[in-house]
MARGU-522781 format. One record per residue (C-alpha): residue number from 1; residue in three letters; x, y, z. Coordinates in steps of 0.001 Angstrom, whole numbers. Example, Ala and Ser with C-alpha at 12.3 -4.5 7.8 and 13.67 -1.06 7.14 Angstrom:
2
   n res      xx      yy      zz
   1 ALA   12300   -4500    7800
   2 SER   13670   -1060    7140
***
This chain:
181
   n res      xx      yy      zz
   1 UNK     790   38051   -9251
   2 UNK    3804   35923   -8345
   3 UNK    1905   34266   -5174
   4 UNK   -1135   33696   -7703
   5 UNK    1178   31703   -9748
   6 UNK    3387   29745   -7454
   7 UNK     -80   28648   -5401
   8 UNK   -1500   27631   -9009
   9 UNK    2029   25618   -9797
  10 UNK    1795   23942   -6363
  11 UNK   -1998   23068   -7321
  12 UNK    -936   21924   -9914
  13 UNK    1706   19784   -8456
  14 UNK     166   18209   -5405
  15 UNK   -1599   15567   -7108
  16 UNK    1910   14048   -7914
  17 UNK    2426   13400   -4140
  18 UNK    -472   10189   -4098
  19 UNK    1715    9453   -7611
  20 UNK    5069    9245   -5408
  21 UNK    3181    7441   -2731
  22 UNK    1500    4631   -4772
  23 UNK    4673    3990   -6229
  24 UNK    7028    3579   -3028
  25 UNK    4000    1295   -1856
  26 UNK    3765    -781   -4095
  27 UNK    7204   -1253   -4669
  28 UNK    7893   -1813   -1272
  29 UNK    5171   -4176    -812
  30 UNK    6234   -6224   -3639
  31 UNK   10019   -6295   -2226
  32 UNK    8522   -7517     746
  33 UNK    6300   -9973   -1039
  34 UNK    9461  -11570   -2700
  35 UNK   11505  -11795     -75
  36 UNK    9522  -13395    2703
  37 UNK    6497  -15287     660
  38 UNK    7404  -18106   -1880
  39 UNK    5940  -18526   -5138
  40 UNK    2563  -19836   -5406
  41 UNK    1563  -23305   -6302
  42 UNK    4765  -24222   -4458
  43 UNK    3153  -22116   -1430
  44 UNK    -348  -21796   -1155
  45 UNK      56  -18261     689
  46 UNK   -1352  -16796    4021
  47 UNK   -4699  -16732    4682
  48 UNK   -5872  -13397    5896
  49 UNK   -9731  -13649    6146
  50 UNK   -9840  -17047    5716
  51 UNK  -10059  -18534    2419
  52 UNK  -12019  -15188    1181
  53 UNK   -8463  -13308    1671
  54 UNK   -4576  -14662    1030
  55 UNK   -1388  -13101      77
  56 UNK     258  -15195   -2229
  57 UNK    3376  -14286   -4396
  58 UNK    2552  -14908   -7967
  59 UNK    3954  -13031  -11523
  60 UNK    2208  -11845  -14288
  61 UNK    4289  -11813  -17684
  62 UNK     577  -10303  -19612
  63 UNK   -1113   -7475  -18404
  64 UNK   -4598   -7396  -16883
  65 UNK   -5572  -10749  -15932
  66 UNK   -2582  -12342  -17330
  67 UNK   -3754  -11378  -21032
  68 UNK    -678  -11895  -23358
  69 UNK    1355  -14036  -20879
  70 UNK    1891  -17412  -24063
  71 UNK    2692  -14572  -26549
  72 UNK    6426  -14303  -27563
  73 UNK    9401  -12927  -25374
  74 UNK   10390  -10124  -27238
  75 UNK    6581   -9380  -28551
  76 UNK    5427   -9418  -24802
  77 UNK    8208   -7343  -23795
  78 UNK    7862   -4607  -26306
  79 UNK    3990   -4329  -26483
  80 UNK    3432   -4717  -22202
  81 UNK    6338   -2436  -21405
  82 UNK    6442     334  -24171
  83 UNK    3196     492  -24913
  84 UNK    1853    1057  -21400
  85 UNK    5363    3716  -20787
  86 UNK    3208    5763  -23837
  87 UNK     -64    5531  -22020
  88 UNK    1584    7034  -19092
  89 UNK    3131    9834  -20934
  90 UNK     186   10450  -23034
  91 UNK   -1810   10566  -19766
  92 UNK    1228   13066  -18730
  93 UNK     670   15444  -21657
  94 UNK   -3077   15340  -21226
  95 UNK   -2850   16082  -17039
  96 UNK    -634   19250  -18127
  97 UNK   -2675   20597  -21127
  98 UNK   -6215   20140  -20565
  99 UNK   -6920   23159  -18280
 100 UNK  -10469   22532  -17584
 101 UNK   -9892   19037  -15322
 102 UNK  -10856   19779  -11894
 103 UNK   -8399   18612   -8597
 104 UNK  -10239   15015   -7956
 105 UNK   -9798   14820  -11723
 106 UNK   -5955   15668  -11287
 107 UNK   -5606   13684   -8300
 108 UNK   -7547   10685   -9985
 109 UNK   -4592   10933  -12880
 110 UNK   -1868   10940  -10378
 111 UNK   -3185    8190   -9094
 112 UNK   -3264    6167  -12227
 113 UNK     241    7575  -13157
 114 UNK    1334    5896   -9754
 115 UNK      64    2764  -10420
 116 UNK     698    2744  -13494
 117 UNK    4942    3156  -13235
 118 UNK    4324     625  -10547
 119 UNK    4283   -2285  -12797
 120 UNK    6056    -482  -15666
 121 UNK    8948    -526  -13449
 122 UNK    8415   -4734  -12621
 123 UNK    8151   -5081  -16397
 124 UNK   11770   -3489  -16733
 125 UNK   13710   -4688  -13907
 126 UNK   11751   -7717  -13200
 127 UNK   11846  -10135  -16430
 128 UNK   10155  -12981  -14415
 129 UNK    6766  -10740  -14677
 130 UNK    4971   -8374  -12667
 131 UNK    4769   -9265   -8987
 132 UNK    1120   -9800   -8130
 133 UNK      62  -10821   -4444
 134 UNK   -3721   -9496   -3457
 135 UNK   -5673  -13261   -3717
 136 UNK   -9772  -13151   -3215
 137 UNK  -12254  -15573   -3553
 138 UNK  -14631  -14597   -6112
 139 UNK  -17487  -17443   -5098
 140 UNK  -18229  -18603   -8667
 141 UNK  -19253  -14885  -10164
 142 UNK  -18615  -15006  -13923
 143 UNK  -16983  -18616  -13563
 144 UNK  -14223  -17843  -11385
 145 UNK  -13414  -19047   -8619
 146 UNK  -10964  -16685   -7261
 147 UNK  -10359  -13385   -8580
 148 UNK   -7240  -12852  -10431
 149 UNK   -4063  -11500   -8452
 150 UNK   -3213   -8225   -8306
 151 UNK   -1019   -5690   -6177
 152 UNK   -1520   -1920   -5227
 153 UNK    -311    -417   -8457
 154 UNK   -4069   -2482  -10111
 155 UNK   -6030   -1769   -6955
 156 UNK   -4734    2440   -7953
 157 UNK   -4951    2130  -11793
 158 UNK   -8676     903  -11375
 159 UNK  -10177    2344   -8184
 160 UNK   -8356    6446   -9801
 161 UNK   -9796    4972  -13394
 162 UNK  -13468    4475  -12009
 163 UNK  -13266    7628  -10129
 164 UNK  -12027    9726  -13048
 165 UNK  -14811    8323  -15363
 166 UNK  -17505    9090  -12612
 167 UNK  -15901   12628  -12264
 168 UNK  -15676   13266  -16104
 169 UNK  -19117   11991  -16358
 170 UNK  -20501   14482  -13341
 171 UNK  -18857   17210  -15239
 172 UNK  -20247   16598  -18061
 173 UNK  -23732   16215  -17131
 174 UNK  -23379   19866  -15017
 175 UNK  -21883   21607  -18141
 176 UNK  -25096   20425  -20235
 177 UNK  -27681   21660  -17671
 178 UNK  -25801   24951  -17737
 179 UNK  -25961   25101  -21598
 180 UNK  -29825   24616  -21278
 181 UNK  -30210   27293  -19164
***
């Protein structure tokens, strides 16, 4: 019984590893990014693939595509850093109580938690903004010309997002055929 329940704490657990490793990449990456690459307009960046691809060192004091950025200091500070710090622990409660998610479900959380602490920890220790570097050329698709910047801790918040709506939405559709039959 013992074994049973060590192997289903360590289940449990694993997930937390891609949550550890999203976070030392990201905020590695971003060390790296301020160190050696100057801020963007004064430096346009390195081109990777061209002008499809760049890294460019740029900070975001809003969230998702800069939203919130002309609002007030203190307003800014208290609804882009607390607010997102209860997301993550709500998310927290919900990975530990909800008994029925499955392990890409778990591991899609972790993933989210990862990126998510990410750029909670830029918006505490970083007061000039989040550090964004990821630049692509978006070709004119919804009036853009380049995508906004983003870093790894976006890339995992969306990419574990979409796959944890897919997932839910799988599971769902499974547990209604099984009802109907």
């Amino acid at each position: 019984m013992e074994n049973y329940i060590n192997k289903q704490i360590r289940k449990l657990l694993y997930p937390f590893i891609l949550t550890a490793a999203i976070l030392v990449l990201d905020q590695i990456s971003k060390a790296l990014i301020i160190r050696y690459v100057p801020l963007y307009p004064s430096f346009p960046g390195y081109e990777v693939i061209g002008d499809f691809f760049r890294i460019i060192h740029t900070r975001n004091l809003g969230i998702a595509f800069s939203l919130g950025r002309t609002l007030p200091g203190t307003i800014r500070y208290t609804l882009f850093t607390f607010l997102p710090l209860a997301v993550m622990i709500i998310v927290i409660i919900y990975y530990f109580r909800v008994p029925d998610l499955n392990q890409l479900q778990r591991w899609a959380l972790a993933g989210i938690l990862g990126g998510g602490f990410g750029n909670i920890i830029d918006r505490f220790f970083r007061p000039e903004g989040v550090v964004d570097f990821l630049d692509f050329k978006f070709y004119g698709i919804f009036g853009l010309n380049r995508w906004p910047t983003f870093n790894i801790a976006d890339s995992s918040v969306v990419v574990c997002g979409i796959i944890l709506v897919i997932s839910l939405i799988i599971t769902e559709g499974r547990r209604q055929d099984e009802q109907k039959d």
